[in-house]
C-alpha positions as CSV (number, residue, x, y, z in Angstrom):
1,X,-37.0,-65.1,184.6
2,X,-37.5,-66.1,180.8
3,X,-41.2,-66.5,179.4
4,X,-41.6,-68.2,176.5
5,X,-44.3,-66.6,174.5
6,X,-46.5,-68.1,171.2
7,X,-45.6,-66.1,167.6
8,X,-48.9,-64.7,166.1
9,X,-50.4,-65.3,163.1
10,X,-51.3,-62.0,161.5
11,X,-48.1,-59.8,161.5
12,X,-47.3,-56.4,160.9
13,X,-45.2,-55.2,157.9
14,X,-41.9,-55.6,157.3
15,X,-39.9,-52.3,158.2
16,X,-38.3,-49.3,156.1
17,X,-34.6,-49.9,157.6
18,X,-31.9,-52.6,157.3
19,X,-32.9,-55.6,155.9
20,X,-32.4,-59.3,158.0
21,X,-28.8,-60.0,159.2
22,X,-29.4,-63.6,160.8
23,X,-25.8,-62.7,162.8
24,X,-27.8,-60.0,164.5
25,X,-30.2,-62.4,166.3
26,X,-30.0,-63.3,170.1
27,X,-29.2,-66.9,170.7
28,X,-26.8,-67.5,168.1
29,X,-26.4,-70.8,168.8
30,X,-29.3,-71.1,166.8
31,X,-28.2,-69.4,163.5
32,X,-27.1,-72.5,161.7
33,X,-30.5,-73.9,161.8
34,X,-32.4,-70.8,161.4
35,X,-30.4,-69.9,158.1
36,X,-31.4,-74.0,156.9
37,X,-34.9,-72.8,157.3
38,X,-34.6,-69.0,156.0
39,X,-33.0,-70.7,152.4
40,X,-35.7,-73.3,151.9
41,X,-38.7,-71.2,152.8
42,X,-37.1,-68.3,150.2
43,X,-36.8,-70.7,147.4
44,X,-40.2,-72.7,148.0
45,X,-42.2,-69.0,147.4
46,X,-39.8,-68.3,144.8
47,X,-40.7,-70.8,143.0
48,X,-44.2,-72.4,142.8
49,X,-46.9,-70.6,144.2
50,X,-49.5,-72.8,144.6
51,X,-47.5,-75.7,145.9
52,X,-45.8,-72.9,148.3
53,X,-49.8,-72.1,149.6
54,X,-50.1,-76.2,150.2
55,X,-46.7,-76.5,152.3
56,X,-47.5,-73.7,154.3
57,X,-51.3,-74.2,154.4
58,X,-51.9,-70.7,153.5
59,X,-55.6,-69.7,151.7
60,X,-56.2,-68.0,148.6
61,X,-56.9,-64.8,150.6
62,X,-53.2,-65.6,152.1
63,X,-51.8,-65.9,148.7
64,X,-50.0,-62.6,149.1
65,X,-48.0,-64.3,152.2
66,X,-45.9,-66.4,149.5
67,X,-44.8,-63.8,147.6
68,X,-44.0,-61.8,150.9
69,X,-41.5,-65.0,151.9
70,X,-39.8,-64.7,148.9
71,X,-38.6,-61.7,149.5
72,X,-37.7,-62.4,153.1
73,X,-33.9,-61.4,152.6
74,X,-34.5,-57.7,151.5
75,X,-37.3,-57.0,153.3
76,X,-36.6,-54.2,156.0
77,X,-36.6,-55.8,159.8
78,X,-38.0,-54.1,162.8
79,X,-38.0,-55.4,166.1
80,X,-39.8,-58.4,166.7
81,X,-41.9,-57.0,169.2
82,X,-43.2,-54.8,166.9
83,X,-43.8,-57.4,164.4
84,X,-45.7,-59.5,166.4
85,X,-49.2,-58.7,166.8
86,X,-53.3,-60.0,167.6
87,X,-55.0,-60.7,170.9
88,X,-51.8,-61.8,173.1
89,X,-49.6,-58.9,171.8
90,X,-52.6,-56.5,171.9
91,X,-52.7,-57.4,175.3
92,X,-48.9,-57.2,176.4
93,X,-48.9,-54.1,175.1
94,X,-44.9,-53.7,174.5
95,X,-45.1,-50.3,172.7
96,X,-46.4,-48.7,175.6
97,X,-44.0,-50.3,178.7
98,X,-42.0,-48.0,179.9
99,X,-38.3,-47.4,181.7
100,X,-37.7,-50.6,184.0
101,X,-41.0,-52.5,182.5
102,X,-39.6,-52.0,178.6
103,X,-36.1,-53.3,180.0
104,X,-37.6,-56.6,181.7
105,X,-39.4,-57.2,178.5
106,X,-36.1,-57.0,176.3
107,X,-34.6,-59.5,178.9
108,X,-37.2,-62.1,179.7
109,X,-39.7,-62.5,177.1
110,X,-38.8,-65.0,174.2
111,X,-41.0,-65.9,171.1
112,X,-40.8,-69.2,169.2
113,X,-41.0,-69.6,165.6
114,X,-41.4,-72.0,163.0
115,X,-38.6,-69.7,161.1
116,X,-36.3,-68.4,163.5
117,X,-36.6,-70.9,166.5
118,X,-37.2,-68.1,169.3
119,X,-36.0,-64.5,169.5
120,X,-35.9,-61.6,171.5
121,X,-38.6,-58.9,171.3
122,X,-35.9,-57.0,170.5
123,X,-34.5,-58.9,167.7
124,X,-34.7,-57.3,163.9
125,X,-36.7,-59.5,161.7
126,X,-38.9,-59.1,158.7
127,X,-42.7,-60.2,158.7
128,X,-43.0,-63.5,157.6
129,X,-45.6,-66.3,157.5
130,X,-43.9,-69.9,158.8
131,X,-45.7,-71.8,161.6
132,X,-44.6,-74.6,163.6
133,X,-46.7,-76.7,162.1
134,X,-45.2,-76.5,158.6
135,X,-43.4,-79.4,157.1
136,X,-40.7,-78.4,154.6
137,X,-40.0,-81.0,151.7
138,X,-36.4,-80.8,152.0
139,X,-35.9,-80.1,156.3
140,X,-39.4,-82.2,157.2
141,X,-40.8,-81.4,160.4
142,X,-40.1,-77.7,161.6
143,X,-40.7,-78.5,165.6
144,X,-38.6,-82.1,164.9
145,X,-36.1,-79.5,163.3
146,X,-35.5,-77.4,166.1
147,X,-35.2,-80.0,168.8
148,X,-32.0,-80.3,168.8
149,X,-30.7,-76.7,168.3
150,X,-32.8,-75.7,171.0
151,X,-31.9,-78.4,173.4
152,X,-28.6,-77.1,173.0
153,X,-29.4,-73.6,173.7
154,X,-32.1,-72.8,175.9
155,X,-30.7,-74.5,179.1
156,X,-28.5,-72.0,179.2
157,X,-30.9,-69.1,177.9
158,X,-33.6,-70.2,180.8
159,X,-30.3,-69.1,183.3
160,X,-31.3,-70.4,186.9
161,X,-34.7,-68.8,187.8
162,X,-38.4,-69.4,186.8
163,X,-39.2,-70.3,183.3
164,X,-43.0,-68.9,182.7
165,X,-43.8,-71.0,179.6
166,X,-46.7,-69.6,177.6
167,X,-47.0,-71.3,174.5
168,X,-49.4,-73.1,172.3
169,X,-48.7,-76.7,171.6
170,X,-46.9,-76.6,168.5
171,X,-44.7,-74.1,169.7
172,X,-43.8,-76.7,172.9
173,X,-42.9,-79.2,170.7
174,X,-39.7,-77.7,169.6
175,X,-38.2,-77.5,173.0
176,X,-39.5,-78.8,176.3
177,X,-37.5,-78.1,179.7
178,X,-36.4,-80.9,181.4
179,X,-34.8,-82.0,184.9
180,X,-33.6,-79.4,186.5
181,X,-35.2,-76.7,184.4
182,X,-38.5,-78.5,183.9
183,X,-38.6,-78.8,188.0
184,X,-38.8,-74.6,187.8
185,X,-41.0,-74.1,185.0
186,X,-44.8,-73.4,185.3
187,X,-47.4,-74.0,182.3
188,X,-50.6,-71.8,182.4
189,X,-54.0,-72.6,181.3
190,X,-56.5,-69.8,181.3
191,X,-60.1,-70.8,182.2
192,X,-63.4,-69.5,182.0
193,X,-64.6,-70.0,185.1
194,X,-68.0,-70.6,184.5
195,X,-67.3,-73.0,182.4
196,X,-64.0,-74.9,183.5
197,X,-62.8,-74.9,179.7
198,X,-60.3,-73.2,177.4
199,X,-61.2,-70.3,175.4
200,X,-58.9,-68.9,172.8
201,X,-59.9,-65.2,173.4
202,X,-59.6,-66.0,177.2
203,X,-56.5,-67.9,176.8
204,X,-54.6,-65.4,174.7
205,X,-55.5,-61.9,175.9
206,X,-55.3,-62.8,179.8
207,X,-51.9,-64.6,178.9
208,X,-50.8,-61.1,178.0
209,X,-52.3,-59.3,181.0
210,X,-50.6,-61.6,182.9
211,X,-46.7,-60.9,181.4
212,X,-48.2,-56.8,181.2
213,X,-48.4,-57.4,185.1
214,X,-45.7,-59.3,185.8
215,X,-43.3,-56.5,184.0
216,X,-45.0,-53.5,184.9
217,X,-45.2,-54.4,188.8
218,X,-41.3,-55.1,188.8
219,X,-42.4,-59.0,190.5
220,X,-39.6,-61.3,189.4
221,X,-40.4,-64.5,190.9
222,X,-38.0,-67.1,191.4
223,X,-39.7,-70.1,191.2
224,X,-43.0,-71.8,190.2
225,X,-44.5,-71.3,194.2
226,X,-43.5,-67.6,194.1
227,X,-44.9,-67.0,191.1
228,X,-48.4,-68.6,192.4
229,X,-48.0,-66.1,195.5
230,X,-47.1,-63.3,192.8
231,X,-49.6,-63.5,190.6
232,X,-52.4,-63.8,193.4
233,X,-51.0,-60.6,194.6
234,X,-52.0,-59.1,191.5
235,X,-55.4,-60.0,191.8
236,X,-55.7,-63.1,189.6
237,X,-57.1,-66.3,190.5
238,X,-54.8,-69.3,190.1
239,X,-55.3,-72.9,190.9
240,X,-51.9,-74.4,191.0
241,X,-50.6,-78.6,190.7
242,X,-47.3,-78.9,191.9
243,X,-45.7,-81.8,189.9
244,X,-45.6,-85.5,191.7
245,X,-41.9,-85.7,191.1
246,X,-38.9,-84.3,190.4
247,X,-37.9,-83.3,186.8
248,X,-41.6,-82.4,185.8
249,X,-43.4,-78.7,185.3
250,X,-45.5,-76.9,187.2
251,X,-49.3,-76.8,186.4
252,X,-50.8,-73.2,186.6
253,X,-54.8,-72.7,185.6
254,X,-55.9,-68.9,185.9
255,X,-59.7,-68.5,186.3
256,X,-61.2,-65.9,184.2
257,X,-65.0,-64.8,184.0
258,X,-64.4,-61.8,181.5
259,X,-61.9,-59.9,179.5
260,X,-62.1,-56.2,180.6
């Protein structure tokens, strides 16, 4: 199984050890295009501040962020699970998985980002600040910029069981299954039931329940269907769409009245 997981905003501070060696990333088929994005994001924050702030839409109170690119390449990394943090990540609660439930983790979950493309939880990497979203002035586009290197790559990352994808629009944009893997991938929603309509807290914090259970309970799922019968098992309420035809995703809503 492979989940693909939104980055977060906020981040935790860079670590005290090595600093980023892009060689050491999983998926290296992805390093040519990560180090394209790692160069011009270190010299836009070396340079001009303020025009750095307007390319990455950052605030004054995010002015820090810039400086904090800059220095990207000696910047101690820690493992991106450990970088990674608010409601979702709170939520998942990788620090405290244990034995089998910590090794599933390392194996299935993988996070876009606007800078690296996707890693491991595992993978060494330095905070940074670098959405999806961002258009570089020299590269353009960041999720038109990782189309290609991802179509290349994740195929083969997604293996041949359930892909469990997780992510935010922006983050979709830069790679979204198709034919064969797209007829074994389910999307979630998270409702609030009352209500029938998206909520972020909702959305976020029962999207890392969900993966919690998933990887503490050992369920593995092979499929879209089983992962239905799976997650009901685990007490969650989940209105499913199978797709009309062949070579389209799997449509999962999970109802939520409160997060406990």
């Amino acid at each position: 199984m492979l989940v693909l997981l939104p980055p977060s905003e906020g981040k935790a501070p860079s670590g005290t050890g090595s600093p980023l060696r892009l060689d050491s990333l999983s998926l290296p088929g992805l390093t040519a295009a990560r180090a394209a994005v790692l160069e011009e994001l270190v010299e836009l924050c070396a340079g001009d501040e303020e025009k750095a702030r307007e390319v990455l839409g950052l605030s004054e109170g995010l002015r820090g962020e810039v400086g904090k690119n800059a220095g990207l390449r000696e910047a101690g990394a820690r493992p991106a699970g450990e970088i990674y943090t608010g409601v979702l990540y709170d939520a998942l609660g990788l620090a405290s998985l244990e034995g089998p439930a910590r090794e599933r983790a390392a194996g299935w979950l993988l996070v876009f980002s606007g800078l690296w493309g996707a890693v491991r939880v595992t993978d060494p990497i330095p905070s940074y600040r670098c959405s999806m979203g961002v258009k570089l002035p020299g590269l353009g586009a960041l999720a038109a910029h990782w189309r290609s290197p991802m179509a290349q790559v994740l195929p083969e990352a997604a293996g041949d069981g359930l892909v469990l994808d997780l992510r935010s629009s922006a983050y979709a944009a830069a790679w979204r299954p198709k034919g064969e893997v797209a007829g074994r991938t389910a999307t979630v929603r998270v409702l609030h039931a009352p209500t029938r309509k998206v909520v972020s807290h909702f959305n976020k914090a029962t999207k890392g329940r969900i993966v919690r259970s998933l990887l503490t309970a050992g369920a593995a799922p092979q499929g879209p269907a089983e992962l239905v019968t799976a997650l009901r098992d685990l007490g969650y309420t989940v209105e499913a769409e199978a797709p009309a035809k062949a070579g389209k995703s799997w449509s999962l809503d999970v109802l939520v009245d409160e997060i406990h």
